[in-house]
N, C-alpha and C positions, 0 to 999 in steps of 0.2 A: 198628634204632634205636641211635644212638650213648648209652653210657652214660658217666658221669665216669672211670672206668676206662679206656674204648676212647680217649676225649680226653687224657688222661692219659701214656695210652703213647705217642702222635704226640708227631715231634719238632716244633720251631720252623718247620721250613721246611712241611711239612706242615699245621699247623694255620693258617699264612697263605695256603697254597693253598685249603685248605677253608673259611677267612674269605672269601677274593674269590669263590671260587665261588657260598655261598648269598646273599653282595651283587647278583652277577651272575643269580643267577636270581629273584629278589624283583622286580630292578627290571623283567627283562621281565616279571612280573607285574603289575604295578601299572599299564605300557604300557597294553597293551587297554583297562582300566577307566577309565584317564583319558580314551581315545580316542571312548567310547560316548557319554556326554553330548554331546558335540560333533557326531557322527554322528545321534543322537536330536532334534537340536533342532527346532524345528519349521518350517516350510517362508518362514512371511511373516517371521521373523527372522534365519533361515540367507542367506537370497537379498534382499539388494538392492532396493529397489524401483525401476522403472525411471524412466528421464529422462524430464522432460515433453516432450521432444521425439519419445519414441519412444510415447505417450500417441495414440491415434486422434483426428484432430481433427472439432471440436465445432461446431455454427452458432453456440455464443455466444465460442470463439475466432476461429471466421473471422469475423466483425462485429468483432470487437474490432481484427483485426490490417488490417483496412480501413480502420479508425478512426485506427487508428494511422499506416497510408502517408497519407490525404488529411490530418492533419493533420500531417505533416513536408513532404509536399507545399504546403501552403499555408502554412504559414515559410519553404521556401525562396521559394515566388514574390515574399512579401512585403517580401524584402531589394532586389530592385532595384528594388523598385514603391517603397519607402519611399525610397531611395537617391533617385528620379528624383524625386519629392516636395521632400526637400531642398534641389534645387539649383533646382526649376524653378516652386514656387510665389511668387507673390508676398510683400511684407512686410504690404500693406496689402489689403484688398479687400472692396469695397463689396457686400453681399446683400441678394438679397431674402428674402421669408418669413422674417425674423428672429423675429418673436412667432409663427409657426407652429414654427418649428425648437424656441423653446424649452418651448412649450406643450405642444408632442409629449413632447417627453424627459423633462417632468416628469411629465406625465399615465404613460406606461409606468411612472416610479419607483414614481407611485401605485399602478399596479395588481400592482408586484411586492411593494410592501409590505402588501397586502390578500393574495396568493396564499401570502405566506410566514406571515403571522397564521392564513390560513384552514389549513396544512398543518400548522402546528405544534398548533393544537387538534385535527387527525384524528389527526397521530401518523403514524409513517412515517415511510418514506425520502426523500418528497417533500420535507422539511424543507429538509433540506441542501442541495438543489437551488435549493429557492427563497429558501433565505437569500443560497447564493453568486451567484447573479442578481441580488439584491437590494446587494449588498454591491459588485459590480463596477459596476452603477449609479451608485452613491454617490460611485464612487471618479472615474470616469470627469464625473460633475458636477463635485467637486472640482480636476478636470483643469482641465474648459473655463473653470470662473468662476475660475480663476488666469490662464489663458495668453490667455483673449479681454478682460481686462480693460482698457482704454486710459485710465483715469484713476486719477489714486491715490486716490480715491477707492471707484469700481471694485475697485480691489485691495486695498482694505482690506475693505469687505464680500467679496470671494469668501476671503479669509485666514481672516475669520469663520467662512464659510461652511464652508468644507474642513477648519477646527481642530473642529469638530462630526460633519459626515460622514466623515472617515475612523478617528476611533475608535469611532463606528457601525458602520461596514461593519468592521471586527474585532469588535467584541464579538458582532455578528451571526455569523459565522464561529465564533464560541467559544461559542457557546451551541448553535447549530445541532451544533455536532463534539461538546458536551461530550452523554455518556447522563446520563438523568434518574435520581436515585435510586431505590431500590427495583425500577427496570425492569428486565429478562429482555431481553438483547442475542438479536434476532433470529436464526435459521438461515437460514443463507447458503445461497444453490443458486449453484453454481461451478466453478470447477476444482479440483482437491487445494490446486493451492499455494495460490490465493487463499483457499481455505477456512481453511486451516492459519492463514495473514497475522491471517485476520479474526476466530479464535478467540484470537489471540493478542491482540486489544487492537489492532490496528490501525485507521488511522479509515473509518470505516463507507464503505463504495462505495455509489454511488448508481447502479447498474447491477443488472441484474439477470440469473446466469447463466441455460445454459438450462435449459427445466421435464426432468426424468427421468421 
């Protein structure tokens, strides 16, 4: 063991050799120990989780990503079918069943706004469903009693008309989205990510994954 004495008697050159030295063997000390935590960590934080691609797929993704081709497929068909519409129907034209056409359309509003009353007293996911049925209704009337009007008269009742049903069919949409106070946001069966989505406050899916 070096005593003040044996320090003492080293000259300058010396005693900065023996400075870099014990710097030099300290810091491979410290190495290792810094290295262990890191080696120790545990498995689900050290590693990654993997991509949902590499995830086995599920009967409630394959329906979903079915969902998803026939509904890209039926926007694409729907551009030249609308396209050929534009140029090939008439400006005027005379129908029949006109008080049947619109007795139907109202009677279905009727029965989506009894389905949407009746779901939102069970409570459920059904809500949301049957508000946004009920609300593209709404919206889809306000359409026709604009664009089938032929007197300005006409056009002023459907004005009416549409200045009422389309802040309907939103406030329905925002009460259906908005959770009730006091309520416990339901447990999702799902995928990770949409699970993840739906804890975060995301607005509530009206799907349901598959059972585990």
């Amino acid at each position: 063991m070096f005593t003040d004495e044996h320090l003492a008697a080293l000259t300058r050159e010396e005693r900065t050799r023996l400075a870099r030295r014990l710097a030099e063997l300290a810091a491979a000390e410290q190495a290792p120990a810094e290295r262990a935590p890191a080696e120790q960590a545990p498995a689900d934080t050290a590693a990654p989780a993997p991509p949902d691609a590499a995830r086995p797929s599920t009967p409630g993704t394959t329906r979903r990503r079915w969902l998803a081709v026939l509904a890209l497929a039926a926007c694409a068909a729907m551009i030249p079918w609308t396209a050929r519409l534009a140029t090939t129907l008439p400006e005027r034209y005379v129908t029949q069943h006109w008080s049947i056409t619109w007795v139907g359309f109202d009677s279905v509003l009727l029965l989506s706004f009894a389905a949407t009353g009746w779901a939102t007293l069970r409570g459920g996911r059904a809500v949301w469903a049957a508000a946004a049925v009920t609300a593209t209704l709404l919206l889809c009337d306000a359409w026709f009693d604009l664009t089938t009007a032929s007197t300005p008269s006409d056009l002023t009742a459907g004005a009416v008309a549409a200045a009422g049903e389309i802040p309907l069919a939103a406030l329905l949409l925002y009460l259906a989205h908005r959770p009730s106070g006091g309520q416990a946001r339901p447990r999702f069966r799902g995928s990770p990510v949409v699970a993840r989505r739906w804890a975060a406050g995301t607005p509530r899916p009206t799907w349901r994954g598959p059972r585990r």
